[in-house]
C-alpha positions as CSV (number, residue, x, y, z in Angstrom):
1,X,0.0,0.0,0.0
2,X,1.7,3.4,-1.1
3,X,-0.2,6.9,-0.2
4,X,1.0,10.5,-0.2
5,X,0.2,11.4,3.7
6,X,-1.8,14.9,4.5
7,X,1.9,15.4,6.2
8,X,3.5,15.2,2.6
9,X,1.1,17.3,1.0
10,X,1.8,20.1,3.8
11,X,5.3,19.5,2.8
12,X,5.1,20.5,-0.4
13,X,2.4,23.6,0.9
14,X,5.5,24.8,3.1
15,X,8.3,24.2,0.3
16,X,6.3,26.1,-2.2
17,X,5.6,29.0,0.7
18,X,9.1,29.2,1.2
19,X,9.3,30.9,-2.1
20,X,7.2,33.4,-0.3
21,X,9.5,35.6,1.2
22,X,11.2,37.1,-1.3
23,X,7.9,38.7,-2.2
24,X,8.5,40.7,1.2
25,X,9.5,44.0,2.2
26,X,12.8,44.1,2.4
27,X,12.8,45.2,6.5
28,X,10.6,42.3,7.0
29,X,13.0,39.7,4.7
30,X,16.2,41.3,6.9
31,X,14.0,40.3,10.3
32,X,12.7,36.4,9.2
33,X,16.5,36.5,8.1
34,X,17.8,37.4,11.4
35,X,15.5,35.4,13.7
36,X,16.1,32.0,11.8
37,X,19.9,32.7,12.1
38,X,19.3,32.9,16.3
39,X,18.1,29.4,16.0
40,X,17.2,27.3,13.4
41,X,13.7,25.5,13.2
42,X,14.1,21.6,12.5
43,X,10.5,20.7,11.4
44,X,9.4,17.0,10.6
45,X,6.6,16.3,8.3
46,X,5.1,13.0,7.7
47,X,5.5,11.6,4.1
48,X,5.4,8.4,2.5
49,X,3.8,4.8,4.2
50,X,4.3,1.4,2.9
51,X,3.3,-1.2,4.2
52,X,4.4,-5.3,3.0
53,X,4.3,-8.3,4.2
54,X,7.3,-9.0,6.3
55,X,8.5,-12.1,4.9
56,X,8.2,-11.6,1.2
57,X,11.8,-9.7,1.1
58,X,10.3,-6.5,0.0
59,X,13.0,-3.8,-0.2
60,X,11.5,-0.8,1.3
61,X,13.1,2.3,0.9
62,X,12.0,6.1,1.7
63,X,11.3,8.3,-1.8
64,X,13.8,11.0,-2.0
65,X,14.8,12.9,0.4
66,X,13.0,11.4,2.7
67,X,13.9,9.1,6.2
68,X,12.4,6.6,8.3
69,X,11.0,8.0,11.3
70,X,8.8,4.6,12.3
71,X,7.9,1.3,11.4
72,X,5.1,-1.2,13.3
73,X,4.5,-4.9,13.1
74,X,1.5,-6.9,13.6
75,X,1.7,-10.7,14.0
76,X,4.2,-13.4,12.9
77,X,6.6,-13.1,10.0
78,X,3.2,-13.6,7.4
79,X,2.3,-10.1,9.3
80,X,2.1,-6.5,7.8
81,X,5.0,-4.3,8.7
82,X,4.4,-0.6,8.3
83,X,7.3,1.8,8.0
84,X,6.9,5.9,7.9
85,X,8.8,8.2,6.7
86,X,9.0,12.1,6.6
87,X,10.9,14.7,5.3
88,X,13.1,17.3,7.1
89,X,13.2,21.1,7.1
90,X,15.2,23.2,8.3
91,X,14.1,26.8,8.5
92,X,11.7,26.1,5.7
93,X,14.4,24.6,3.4
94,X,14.5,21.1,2.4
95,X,17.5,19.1,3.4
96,X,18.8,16.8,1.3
97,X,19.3,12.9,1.6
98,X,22.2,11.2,0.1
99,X,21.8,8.1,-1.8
100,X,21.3,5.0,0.4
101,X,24.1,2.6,1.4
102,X,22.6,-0.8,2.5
103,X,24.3,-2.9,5.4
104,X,25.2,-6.6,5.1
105,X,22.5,-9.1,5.6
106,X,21.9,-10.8,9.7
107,X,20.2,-12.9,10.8
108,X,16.5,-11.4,12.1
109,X,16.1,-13.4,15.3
110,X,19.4,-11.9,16.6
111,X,19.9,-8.5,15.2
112,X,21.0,-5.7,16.0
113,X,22.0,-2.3,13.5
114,X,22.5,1.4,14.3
115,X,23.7,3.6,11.8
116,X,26.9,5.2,11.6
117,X,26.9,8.4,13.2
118,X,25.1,11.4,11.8
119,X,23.0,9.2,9.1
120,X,19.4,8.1,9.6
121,X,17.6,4.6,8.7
122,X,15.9,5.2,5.2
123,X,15.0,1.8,4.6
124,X,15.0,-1.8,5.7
125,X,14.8,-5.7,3.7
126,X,13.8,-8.5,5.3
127,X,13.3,-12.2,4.1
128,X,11.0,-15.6,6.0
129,X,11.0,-16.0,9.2
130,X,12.8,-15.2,12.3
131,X,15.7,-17.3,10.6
132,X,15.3,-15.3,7.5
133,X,17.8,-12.2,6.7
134,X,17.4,-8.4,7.2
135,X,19.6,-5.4,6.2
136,X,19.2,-1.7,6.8
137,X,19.9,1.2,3.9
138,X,21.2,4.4,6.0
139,X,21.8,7.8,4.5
140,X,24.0,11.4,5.0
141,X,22.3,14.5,5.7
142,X,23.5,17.8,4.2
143,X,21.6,21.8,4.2
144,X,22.9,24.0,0.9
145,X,26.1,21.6,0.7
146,X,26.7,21.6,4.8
147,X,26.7,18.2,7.3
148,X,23.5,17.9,9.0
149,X,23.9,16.2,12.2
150,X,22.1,14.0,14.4
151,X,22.7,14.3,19.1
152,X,20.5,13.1,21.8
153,X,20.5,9.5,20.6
154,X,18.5,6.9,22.6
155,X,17.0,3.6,22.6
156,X,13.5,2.6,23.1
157,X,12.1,0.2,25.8
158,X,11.5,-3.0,24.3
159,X,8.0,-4.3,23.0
160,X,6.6,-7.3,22.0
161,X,7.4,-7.8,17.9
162,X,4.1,-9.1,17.1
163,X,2.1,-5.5,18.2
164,X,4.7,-3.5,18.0
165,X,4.7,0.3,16.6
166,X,7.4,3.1,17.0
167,X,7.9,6.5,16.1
168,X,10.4,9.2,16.0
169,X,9.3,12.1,18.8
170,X,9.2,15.7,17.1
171,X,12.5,16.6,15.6
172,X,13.8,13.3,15.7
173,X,14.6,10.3,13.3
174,X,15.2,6.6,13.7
175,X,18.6,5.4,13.4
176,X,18.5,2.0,14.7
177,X,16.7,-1.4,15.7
178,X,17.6,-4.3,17.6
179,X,15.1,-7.5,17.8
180,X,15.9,-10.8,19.7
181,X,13.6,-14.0,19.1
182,X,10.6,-15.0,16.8
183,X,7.5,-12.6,16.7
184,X,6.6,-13.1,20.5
185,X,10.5,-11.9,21.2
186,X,11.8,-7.9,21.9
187,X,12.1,-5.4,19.4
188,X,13.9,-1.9,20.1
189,X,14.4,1.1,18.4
190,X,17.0,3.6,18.3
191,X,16.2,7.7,17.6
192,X,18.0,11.1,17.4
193,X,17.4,14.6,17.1
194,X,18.2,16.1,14.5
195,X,20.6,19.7,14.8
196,X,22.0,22.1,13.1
197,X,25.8,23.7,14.0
């Protein structure tokens, strides 16, 4: 199932306001200038949902410029897995993510992946069972050509696979999951804000 989220469509409402402020008075342009360079505004919008069946070995993978910011399971490995992403704006500007690198393949029952530092989960793979294989795809961050970086990470409290859901707080992404066992073991989730130097 693939839908374009009242989130994404307020997205693209902000972008194309953005273009807005050049149509202002110069004194008021100098003041929005000013106050956004006191202390950028990291907004998160809701984008694109997908949800497969967890065993088929579905790739899924966030549209462009876009990162994972949840994901929820319901049942065994013939479940639906849902996974949300969003897209990130700083001060009304789009920031931009790279192209996904994927990790190598583990085994699900006993798995653990947090991305490197600075680069959120965009997407995830995962084939059968507990037994079966899963990989992560993880991504840079960059504002007009400058590192956007992640802080505050954390991990989740664990829940029960098989009725699981997660999701990124406000200014946040997800960076990580671990999961141990077969749908009735512990899934955990790893998040961090997102910052600007």
């Amino acid at each position: 199932m693939r839908r374009m989220s009242r989130g994404l469509r307020q997205a693209a409402m902000v972008l194309a306001g953005a273009g807005l402020l050049s149509g202002l008075g110069t004194a008021e342009a100098a003041d929005v200038s000013a106050a956004s360079r006191a202390e950028p505004v990291v907004i998160i919008i809701d984008g694109y949902t997908q949800t497969v069946r967890e065993s088929a070995g579905t790739p899924v993978l966030c549209p462009t410029n876009q990162v994972l910011l949840g994901r929820a399971h319901s049942g065994d490995e013939n479940g639906n897995t849902t996974y949300y992403c969003g897209i990130i704006l700083i001060d009304g500007r789009l920031v931009h993510v790279s192209a996904p690198t994927w990790s190598a393949s583990q085994r699900e029952s006993n798995s653990f992946f947090s991305a490197p530092a600075n680069h959120p989960l965009v997407g995830r793979q995962h084939t059968g069972d507990e037994n079966g294989q899963t990989r992560y795809a993880s991504a840079s961050l960059t504002l007009d050509g400058g590192p956007v970086t992640l802080s505050s990470y954390y991990w989740t409290p664990s829940q029960r696979e098989s009725s699981s859901y997660s999701k990124a707080g406000p200014g946040e992404v997800m960076t990580g999951r671990q999961h141990i066992g077969d749908e009735n073991g512990q899934t955990s989730y790893q998040y961090a804000r997102v910052t600007v130097q």
